[in-house]
LUMLUMLUM-28508 format. One record per residue (C-alpha): residue number from 1; x, y, z. Coordinates in steps of 0.001 Angstrom, whole numbers. Each point is the difference from the previous one (the first is absolute). Layout:
    k       px       py       pz
  NUM        X        Y        Z
...
% end
This chain:
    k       px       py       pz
    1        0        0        0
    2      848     3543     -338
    3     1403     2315     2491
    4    -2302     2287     2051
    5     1016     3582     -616
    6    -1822     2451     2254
    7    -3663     1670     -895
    8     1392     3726       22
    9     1099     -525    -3507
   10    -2137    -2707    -1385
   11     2706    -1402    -2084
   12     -543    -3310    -1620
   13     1665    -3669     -632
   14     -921     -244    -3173
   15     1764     1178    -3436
   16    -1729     3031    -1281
   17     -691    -1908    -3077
   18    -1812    -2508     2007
   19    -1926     2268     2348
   20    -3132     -868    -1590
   21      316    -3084    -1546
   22      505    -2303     3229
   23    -3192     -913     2092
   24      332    -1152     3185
   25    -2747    -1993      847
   26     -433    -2437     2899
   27     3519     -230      429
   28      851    -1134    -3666
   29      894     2378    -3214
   30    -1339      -40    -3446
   31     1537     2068    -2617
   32    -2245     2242    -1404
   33     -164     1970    -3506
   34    -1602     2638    -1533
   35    -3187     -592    -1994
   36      313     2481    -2910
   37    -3433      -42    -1312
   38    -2302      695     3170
   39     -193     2393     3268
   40    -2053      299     2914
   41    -1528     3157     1537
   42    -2485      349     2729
   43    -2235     3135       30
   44     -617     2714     2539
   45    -3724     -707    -1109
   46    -1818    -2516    -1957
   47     -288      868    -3592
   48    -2886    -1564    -2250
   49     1600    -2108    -3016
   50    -1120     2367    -2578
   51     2711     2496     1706
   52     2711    -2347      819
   53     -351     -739    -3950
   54      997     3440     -922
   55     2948      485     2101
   56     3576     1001    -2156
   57     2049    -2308     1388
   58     -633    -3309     -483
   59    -3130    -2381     -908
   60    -1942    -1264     2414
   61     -652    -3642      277
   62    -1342     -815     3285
   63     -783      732     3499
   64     1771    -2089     3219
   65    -3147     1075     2202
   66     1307    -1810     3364
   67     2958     2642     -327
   68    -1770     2364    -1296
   69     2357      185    -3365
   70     -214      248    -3683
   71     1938    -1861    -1919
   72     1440     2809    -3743
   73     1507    -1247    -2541
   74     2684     1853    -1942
   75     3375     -757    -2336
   76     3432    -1220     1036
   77     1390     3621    -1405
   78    -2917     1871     1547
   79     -256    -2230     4103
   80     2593     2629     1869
   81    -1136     3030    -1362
   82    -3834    -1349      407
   83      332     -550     3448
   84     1885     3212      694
   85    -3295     1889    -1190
   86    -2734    -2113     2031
   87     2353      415     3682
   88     -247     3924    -1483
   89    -3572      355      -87
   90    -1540     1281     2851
   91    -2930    -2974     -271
   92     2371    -2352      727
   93     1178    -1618     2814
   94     2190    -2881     -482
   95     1755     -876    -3264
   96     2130    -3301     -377
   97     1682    -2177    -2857
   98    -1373    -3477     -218
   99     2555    -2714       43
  100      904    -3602    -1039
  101     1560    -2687     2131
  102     3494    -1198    -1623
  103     -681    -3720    -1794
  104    -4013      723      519
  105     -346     1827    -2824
  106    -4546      132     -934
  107      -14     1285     4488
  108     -310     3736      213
  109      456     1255     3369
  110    -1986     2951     1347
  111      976     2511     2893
  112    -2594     1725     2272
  113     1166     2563     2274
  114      -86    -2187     3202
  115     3823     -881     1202
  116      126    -2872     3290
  117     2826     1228     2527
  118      626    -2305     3019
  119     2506     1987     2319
  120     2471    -1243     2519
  121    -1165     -696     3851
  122      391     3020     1925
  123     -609     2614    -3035
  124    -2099     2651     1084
  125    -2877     2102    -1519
  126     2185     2855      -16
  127     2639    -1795    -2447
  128    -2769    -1703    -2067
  129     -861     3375     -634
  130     3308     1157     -600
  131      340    -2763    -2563
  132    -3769      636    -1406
  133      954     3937     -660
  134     3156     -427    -1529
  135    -1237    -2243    -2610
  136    -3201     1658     -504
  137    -2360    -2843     1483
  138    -3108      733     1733
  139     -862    -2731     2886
  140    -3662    -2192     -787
  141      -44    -2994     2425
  142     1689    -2450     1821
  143       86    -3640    -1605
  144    -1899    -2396     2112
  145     2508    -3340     1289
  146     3576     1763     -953
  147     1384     2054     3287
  148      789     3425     -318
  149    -1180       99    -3889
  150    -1789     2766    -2195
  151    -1220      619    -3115
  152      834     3288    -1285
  153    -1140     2117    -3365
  154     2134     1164    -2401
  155     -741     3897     -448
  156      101     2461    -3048
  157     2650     1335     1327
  158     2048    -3066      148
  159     3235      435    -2736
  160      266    -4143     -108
  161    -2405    -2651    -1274
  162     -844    -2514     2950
  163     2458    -2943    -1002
  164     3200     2791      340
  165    -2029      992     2757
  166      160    -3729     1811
  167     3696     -609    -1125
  168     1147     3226     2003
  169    -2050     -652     2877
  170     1869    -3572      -25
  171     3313     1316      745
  172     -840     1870     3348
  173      614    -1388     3312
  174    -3460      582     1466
  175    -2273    -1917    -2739
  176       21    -3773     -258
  177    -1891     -219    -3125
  178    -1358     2153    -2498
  179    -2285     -868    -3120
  180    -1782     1644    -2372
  181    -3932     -951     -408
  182      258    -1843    -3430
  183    -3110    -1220    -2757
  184      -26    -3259    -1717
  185    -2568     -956    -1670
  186    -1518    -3588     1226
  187     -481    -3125    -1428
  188    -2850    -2212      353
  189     1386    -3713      217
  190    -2240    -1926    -2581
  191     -379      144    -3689
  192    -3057    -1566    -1222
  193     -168    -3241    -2070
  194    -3195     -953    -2041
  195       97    -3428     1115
  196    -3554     -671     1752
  197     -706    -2622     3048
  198    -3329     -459     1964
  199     1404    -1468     3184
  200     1551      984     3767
  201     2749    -2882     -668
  202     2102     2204     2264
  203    -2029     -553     3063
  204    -1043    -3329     -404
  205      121    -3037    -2572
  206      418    -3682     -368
  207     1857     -444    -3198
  208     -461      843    -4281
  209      833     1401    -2266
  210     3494     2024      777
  211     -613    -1089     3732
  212     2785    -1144     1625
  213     -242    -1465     3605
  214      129     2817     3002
  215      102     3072    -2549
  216    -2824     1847     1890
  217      194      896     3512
  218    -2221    -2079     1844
  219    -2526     2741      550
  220    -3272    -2063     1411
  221     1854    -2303     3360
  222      350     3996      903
  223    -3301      883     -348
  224    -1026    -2994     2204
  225     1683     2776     2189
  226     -835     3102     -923
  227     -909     1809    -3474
  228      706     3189     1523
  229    -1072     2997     2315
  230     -928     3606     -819
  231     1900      979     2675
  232     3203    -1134    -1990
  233      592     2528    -2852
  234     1810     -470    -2958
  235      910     3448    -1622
  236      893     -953    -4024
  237     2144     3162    -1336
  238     -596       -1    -4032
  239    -1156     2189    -3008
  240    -3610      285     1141
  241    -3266    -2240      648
  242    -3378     -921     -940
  243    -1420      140     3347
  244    -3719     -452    -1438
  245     1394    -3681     -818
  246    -2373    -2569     1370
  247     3216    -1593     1447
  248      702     3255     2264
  249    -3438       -8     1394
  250     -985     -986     3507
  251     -467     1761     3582
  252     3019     1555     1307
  253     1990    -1599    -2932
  254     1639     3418    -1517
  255     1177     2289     2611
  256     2271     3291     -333
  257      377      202    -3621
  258     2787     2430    -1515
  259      680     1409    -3369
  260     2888     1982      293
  261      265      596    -3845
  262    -2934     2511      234
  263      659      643     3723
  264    -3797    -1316      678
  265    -1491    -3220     1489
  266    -1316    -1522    -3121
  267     2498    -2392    -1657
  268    -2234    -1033    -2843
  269     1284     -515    -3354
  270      784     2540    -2732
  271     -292    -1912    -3041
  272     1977    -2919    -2019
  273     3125    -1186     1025
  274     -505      662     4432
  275    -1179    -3079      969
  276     2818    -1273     1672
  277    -1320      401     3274
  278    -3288    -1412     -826
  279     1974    -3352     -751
  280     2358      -22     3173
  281    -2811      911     2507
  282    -2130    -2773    -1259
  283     2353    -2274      374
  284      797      858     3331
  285    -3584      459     1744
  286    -2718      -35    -2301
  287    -3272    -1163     1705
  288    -1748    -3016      386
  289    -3243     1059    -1125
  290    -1290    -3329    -2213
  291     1051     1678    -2982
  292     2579      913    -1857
  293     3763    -1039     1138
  294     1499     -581     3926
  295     3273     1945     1715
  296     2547    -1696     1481
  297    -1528     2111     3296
  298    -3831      512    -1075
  299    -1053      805     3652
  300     3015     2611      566
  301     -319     3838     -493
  302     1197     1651    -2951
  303     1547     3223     -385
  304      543     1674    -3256
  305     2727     2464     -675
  306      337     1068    -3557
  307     3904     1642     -401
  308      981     3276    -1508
  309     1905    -2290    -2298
  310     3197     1649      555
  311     2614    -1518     2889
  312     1367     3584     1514
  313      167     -158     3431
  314    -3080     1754      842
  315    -1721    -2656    -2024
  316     1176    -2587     2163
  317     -673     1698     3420
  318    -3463      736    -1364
  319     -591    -4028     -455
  320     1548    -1056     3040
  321    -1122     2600     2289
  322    -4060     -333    -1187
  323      637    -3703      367
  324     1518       66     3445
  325    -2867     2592     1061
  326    -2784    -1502    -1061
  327      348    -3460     1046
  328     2014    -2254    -2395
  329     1011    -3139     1280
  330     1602     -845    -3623
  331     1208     1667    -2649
  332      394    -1486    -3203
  333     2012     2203    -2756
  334     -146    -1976    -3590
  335     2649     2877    -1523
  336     3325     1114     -166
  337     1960     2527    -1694
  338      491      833    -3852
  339     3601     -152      455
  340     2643    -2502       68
  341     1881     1132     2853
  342    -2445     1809     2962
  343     1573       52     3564
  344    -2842     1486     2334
  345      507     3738     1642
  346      355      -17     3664
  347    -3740     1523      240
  348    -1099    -3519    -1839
  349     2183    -1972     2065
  350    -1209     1173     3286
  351    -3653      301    -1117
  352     -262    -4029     -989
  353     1943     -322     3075
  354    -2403     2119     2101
  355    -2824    -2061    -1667
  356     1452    -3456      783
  357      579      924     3435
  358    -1630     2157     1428
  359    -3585     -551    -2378
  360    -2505    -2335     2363
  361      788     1748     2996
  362     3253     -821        2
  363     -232    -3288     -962
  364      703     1164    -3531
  365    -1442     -895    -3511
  366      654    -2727    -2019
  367     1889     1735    -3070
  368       71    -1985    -3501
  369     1381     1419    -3109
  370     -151    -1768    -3763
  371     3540    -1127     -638
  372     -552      968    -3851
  373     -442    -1587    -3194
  374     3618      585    -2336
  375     1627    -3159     1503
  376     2762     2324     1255
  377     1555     -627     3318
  378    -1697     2199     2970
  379     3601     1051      795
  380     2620    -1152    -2382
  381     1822      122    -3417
  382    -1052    -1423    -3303
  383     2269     1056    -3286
  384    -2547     1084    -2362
  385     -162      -79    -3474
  386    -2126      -62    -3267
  387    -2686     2439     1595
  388    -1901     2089    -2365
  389     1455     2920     -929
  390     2852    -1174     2572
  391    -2242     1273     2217
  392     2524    -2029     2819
  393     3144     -884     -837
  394     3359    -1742     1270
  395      301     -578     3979
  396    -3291     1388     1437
  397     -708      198     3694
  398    -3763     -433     1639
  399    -1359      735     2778
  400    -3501      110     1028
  401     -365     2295     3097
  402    -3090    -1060     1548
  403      804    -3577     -391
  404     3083      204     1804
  405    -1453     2201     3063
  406      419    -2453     3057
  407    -3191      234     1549
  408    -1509     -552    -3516
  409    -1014    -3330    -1274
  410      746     -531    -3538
  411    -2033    -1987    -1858
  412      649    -2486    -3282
  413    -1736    -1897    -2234
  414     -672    -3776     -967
  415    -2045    -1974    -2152
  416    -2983    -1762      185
  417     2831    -2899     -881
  418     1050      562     2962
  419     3577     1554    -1563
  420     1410     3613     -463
  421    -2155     2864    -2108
  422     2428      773    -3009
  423     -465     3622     1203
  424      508     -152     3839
  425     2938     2055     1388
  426     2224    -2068     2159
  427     2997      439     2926
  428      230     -502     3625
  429    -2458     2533      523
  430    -2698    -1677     -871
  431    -2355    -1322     3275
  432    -2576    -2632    -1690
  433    -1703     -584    -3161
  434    -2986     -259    -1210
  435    -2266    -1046    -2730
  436     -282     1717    -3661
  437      386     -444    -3335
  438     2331     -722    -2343
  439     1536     2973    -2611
  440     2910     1028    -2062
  441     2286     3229     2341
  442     -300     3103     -257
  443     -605     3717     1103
  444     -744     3141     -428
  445     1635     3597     -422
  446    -1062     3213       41
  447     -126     1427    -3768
  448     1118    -3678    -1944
  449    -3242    -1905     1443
  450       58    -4048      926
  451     3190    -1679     -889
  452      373    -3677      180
  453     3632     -653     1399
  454     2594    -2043    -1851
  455      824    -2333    -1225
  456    -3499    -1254    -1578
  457    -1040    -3115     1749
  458     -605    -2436    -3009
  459    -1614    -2640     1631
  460    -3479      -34      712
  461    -1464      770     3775
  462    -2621    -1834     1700
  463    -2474      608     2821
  464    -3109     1369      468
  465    -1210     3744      496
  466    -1585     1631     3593
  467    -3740      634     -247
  468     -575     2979     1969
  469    -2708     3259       54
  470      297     2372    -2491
  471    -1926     3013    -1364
  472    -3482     -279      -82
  473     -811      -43    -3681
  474     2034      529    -2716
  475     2459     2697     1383
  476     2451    -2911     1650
  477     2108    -2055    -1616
  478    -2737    -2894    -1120
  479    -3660      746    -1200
  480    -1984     -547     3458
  481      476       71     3968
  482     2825    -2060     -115
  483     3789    -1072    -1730
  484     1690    -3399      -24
  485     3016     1457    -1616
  486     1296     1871     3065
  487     3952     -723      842
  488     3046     1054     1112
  489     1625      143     3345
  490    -2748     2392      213
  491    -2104    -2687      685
  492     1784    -2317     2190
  493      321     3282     2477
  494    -3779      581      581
  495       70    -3605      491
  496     2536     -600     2988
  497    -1378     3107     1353
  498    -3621    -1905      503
  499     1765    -2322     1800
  500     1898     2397     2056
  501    -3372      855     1151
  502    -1638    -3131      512
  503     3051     -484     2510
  504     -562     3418     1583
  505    -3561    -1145      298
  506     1238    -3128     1535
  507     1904     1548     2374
  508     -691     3687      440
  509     3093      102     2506
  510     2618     -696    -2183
  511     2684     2782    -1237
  512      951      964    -3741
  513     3346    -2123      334
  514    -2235    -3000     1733
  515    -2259      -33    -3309
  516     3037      -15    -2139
  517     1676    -2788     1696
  518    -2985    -2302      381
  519     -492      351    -3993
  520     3885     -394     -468
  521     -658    -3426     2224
  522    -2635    -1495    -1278
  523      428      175    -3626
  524       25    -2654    -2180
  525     3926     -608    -1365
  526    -1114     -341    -4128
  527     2737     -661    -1898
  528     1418      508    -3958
  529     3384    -1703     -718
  530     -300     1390    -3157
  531     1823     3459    -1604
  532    -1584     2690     -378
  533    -1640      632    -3557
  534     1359     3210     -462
  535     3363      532     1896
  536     1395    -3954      226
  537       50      738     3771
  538     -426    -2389     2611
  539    -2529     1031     3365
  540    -2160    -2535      402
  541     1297    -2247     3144
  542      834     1359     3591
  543     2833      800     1745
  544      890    -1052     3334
  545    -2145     2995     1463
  546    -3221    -1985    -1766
  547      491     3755    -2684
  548     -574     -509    -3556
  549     1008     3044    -2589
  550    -3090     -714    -1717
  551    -2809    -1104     2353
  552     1231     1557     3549
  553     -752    -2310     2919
  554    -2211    -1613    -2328
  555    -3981      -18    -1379
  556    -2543     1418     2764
  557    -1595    -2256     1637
  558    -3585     1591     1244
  559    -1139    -3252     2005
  560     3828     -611     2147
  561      -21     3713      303
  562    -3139     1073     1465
  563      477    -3550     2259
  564     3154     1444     1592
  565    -1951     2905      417
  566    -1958    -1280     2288
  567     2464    -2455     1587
  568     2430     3377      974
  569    -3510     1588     1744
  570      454    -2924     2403
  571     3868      751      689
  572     -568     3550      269
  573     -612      292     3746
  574     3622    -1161      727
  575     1763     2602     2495
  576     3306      349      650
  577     1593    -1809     3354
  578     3997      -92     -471
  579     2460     2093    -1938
  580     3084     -813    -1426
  581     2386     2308     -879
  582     3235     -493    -1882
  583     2769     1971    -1662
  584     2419      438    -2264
  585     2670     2575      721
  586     2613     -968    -2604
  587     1121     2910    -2419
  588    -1200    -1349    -3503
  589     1280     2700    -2554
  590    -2872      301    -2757
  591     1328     -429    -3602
  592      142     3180    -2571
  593    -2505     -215    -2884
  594     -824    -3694      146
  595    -3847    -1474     -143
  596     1473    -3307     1741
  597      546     1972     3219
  598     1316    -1187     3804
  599    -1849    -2430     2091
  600      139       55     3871
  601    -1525    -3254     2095
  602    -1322      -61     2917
  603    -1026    -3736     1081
  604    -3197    -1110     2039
  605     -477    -2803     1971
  606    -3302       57     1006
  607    -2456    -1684    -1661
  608    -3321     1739     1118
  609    -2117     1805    -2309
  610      687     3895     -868
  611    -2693     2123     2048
  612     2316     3530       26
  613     2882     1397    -2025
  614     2206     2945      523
  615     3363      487    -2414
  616     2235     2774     1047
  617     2906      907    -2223
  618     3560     2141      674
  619     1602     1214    -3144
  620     2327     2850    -1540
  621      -75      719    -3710
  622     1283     2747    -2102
  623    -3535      379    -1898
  624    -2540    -2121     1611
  625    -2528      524    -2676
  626     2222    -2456    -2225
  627    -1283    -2906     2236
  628    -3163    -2487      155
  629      207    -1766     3564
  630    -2014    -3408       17
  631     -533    -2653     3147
  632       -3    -3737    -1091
  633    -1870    -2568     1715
  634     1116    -3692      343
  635    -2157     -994    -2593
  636     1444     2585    -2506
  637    -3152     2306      358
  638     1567     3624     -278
  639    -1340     3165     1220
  640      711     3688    -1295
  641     1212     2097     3271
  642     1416     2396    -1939
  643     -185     1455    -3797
  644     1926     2870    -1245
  645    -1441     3050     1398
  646     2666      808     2700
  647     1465     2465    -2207
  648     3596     1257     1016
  649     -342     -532     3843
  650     3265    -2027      893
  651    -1161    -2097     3190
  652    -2823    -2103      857
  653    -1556     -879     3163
  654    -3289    -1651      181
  655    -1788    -2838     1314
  656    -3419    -1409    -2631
  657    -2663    -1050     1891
  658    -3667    -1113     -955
  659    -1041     2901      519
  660     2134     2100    -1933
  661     1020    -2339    -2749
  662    -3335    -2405     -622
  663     1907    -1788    -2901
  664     1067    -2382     2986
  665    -3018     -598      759
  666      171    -2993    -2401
  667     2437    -1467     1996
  668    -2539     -919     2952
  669     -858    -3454      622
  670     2940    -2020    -1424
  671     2558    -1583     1622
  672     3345     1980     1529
  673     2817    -2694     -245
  674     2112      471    -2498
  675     2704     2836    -1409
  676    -1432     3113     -901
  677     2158     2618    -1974
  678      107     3834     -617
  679      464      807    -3187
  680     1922     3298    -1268
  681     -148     1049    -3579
  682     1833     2543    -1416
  683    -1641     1150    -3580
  684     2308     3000     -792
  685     3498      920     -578
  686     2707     2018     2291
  687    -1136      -76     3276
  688      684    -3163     2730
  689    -1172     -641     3389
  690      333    -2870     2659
  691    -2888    -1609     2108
  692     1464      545     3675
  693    -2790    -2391     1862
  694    -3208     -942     -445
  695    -2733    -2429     2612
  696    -3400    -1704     -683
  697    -2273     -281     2984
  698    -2945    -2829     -474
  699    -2756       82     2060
  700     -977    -3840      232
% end
């Protein structure tokens, strides 16, 4: 990292040249460059279209309405001189380039005038000021789950766009983190296929045609349970929703619905090509009414929450925040980003993190996210080539930042042959899978449309289609209520989160991380020997852990899961009557830039179950923000203590309890002999540090 210089002269790390190309963003960087055909500006007032048409410098395309911007068009010669004259005119307030992400060329990136500045421990308002002033920001509000953190507005008067803004703000000794408030555009996780099925094979079925054994999840031995309970809500975030559906009908069955597009509570369709949501929410709770199709949860709650269709990071507090208020006890999110490479912001970390911890009254919500359909690793490297247009080319990094959020559960695909969807996104982020269909890769980018990744898959795919709601009429994607050629890992989200809350309704008791680990437990271990179709990769089998690349800890399993549901309501009045403590107090020095990290043990004897847990860790490092701190239990379970939000602070420390860390919460109930290990990862050049002691204290 760079050194800290001191705020008087806001100097910065970076080369001039690349003041405003770098974006720091949740602790990685992507390299940024200048769009030359398009611009942002945000108006002191709103202007009807008629007049933003007749403005001299630049054509107007479109409006971003969730940041209140409008997207101009102009020529490479004509961008500089174009934005010089809208940041002149006295009806504007905010004028910005648009950029590109290095090797995602097809994702524009958009800047509001929102910048995220987490300061130091022991900064004061009077410096935050100091800092505010000098840099022209004006103070809006403090950012829920990150200490000491603020969003701030860019003014008029500011003589830096927000990116040089963030970079400068980087180098000073009082800020930890700084990021500018970014727009990508989303994308919804399912393309749809025209092939048509009449059936709910995904629920239930005993063999036929493209029916192999176990391929649905076992659906009815938990409804011999439960089939759900209103007081469980599922909130499905998507393009919008045909809540006059006879599927969505019922007392008490939609509550709290949000359409934050129009910023209004109606999330009802527009016209062709939005229902997206229609499908996923179907799939997930549609009601058992004697007509018409069943939800994986048909006696749950369902909460609708249409998106602005943007991922900035008011966007994502918006979501999360109406979720967490309102009720959800599961959130199902069957998108990602149109991009290639999207690292969340600090706001959208610590908003999904708020949500799966603190939703529920603390007991947190069960998060899922759709993995995505370009058969691209979740995290990873793939060297691509023969993309139209060479759209992607040569050594190509991915990363999917929702999917690799730890208190997210990432969700793949498989077959009704019980073996991977050609599509489904893979890596050891994935959680479970779950039931789809079967389609040739792709995606989508802003500006090119869908692309089908490469190389073509020549062979031909088999397995059957999702029948799910749809548009009433012939506004959806099939003539009628209904569509049998729904897909994607769009669909198998919708579907592990109806049995997320089949659990919940189990077992009302149980915590985010509880949910996640009873579905991780009890899922079925499908396997495909064979390579992928696409790639020639092998993912299929499980690795010591019981983790397969392709299919997670395996296929849900809606009967074992909502049965160990029930069985942990019986072990949940254990209390605590012994602790052990132990320690390690042996200097471990933690290893410069290297994703393998250190490991420290710490052995346990007893052999009691787990009723209490309290890590507390001693440490020096030159730039703690570099590190990701796990705890890992004798049966290789590991738990996030720490990401990278430390910043520069050089010393930790802290002890994690229940209370303020409920990730360990998952821990509970098992067994305490064995070694556990504290694992120190160090993700960034230049700086080093040594672990100087830590202890683990188990209530039994």
């Amino acid at each position: 990292m760079n050194n800290r210089n001191s705020s008087s002269d806001l100097p910065t790390g970076l080369p001039a040249s690349s003041m405003g190309l770098v974006l720091q963003r949740g602790g990685e960087e992507l390299i940024l460059a200048k769009a030359l055909d398009r611009f942002t500006v945000r108006f002191v007032t709103d202007f009807p279209v008629q007049q933003l048409s007749q403005v001299s410098w630049g054509i107007w395309q479109r409006s971003i309405t969730q940041a209140k911007l409008e997207l101009f068009q102009t020529t490479p010669e004509q961008i500089e001189e174009a934005i010089a004259q809208a940041r002149s005119d006295d009806n504007v307030a905010f004028a910005s380039h648009a950029y590109t992400v290095k090797d995602n060329p097809g994702t524009f990136v958009y800047f509001a005038d929102q910048i995220t500045i987490q300061f130091a421990d022991g900064v004061d308002t009077l410096k935050i000021n100091l800092i505010a002033s000098q840099l022209h920001l004006i103070q809006d509000k403090p950012i829920l789950g990150l200490p000491n953190a603020f969003v701030f507005l860019v003014s008029k008067q500011a003589t830096e766009n927000p990116i040089k803004i963030t970079n400068q703000l980087q180098t000073l000794p009082e800020v930890l983190a700084a990021e500018p408030n970014v727009l990508i555009e989303t994308e919804p996780h399912y393309r749809p296929r025209d092939t048509l099925y009449s059936q709910q094979w995904y629920l239930h079925h005993n063999g036929g045609n493209e029916l192999s054994v176990g391929s649905h999840i076992a659906v009815e031995q938990a409804w011999d349970v439960t089939r759900g309970v209103r007081s469980v809500v599922v909130a499905v975030v998507d393009d919008s929703f045909d809540l006059n559906h006879p599927d969505f009908q019922g007392s008490g069955k939609v509550v709290a619905p949000r359409d934050l597009r129009d910023d209004d509570f109606l999330p009802l369709p527009d016209g062709r090509g939005s229902s997206h949501g229609t499908g996923c929410a179907g799939l997930a709770v549609a009601e058992e009414n004697g007509t018409g199709i069943v939800g994986v949860a048909p006696g749950c709650a369902f909460m609708p929450i249409r998106t602005t269709g943007f991922l900035d990071d008011e966007s994502i507090e918006q979501i999360f925040n109406w979720a967490i208020d309102k009720g959800a006890s599961v959130i199902s999110c069957s998108w990602g980003a149109s991009a290639v490479y999207f690292p969340l912001s600090l706001r959208q970390q610590a908003a999904i993190t708020r949500a799966a911890t603190q939703g529920r009254n603390g007991k947190g919500c069960v998060v899922l996210f759709a993995a995505g359909n370009a058969n691209r690793p979740v995290s990873g490297t793939v060297y691509e080539q023969n993309w139209p247009n060479n759209v992607l080319q040569g050594l190509t990094t991915w990363l999917g930042g929702f999917g690799v959020h730890s208190d997210v559960m990432t969700i793949s695909a498989s077959t009704s042959m019980g073996k991977k969807a050609a599509y489904s996104n893979w890596g050891t982020n994935i959680s479970v899978c779950a039931p789809s269909n079967n389609a040739p890769p792709g995606m989508s980018f802003p500006g090119k449309g869908f692309l089908y990744t490469q190389p073509t898959i020549a062979t031909s795919l088999t397995g059957r289609g999702m029948l799910t709601t749809d548009q009433i009429g012939a506004a959806g994607y099939d003539l009628g209520d209904f569509t049998s050629n729904f897909g994607g890992t769009s669909s198998a989200t919708p579907v592990v989160a109806g049995v997320a809350a089949l659990v919940l309704s189990a077992n009302p008791d149980l915590t985010a991380q509880q949910v996640k680990r009873i579905l991780e437990t009890t899922a079925d271990k499908i396997v495909d020997p064979n390579p992928d179709q696409q790639l020639g990769l092998y993912g299929g089998t499980y690795d010591n852990n019981g983790h397969s690349e392709w299919f997670g800890y395996g296929k849900v399993n809606a009967a074992k899961a909502v049965q160990a549901a029930v069985q942990m309501r019986a072990d949940q009045t254990l209390t605590a009557s012994k602790q052990v403590k132990v320690s390690n107090s042996s200097p471990v020095e933690i290893p410069d830039h290297n994703q393998q990290g250190i490991k420290s043990a710490i052995a346990i004897s007893e052999a009691s179950t787990i009723k209490d847990i309290q890590v507390t860790v001693n440490l020096n490092h030159d730039f703690l923000g570099d590190l990701e701190i796990y705890l890992i239990a004798p049966n290789n379970q590991q738990v996030l203590l720490q990401n990278r939000t430390l910043g520069c602070r050089t010393e930790l420390k802290t002890t994690y309890t229940l209370r303020s860390h409920p990730l360990l919460k998952q821990l509970l109930s098992q067994s305490a002999k064995g070694s556990w290990y504290l694992w120190l990862i160090d993700y960034a050049p230049q700086d080093t540090g040594k672990l100087n002691s830590w202890e683990l204290s188990l209530g039994i």
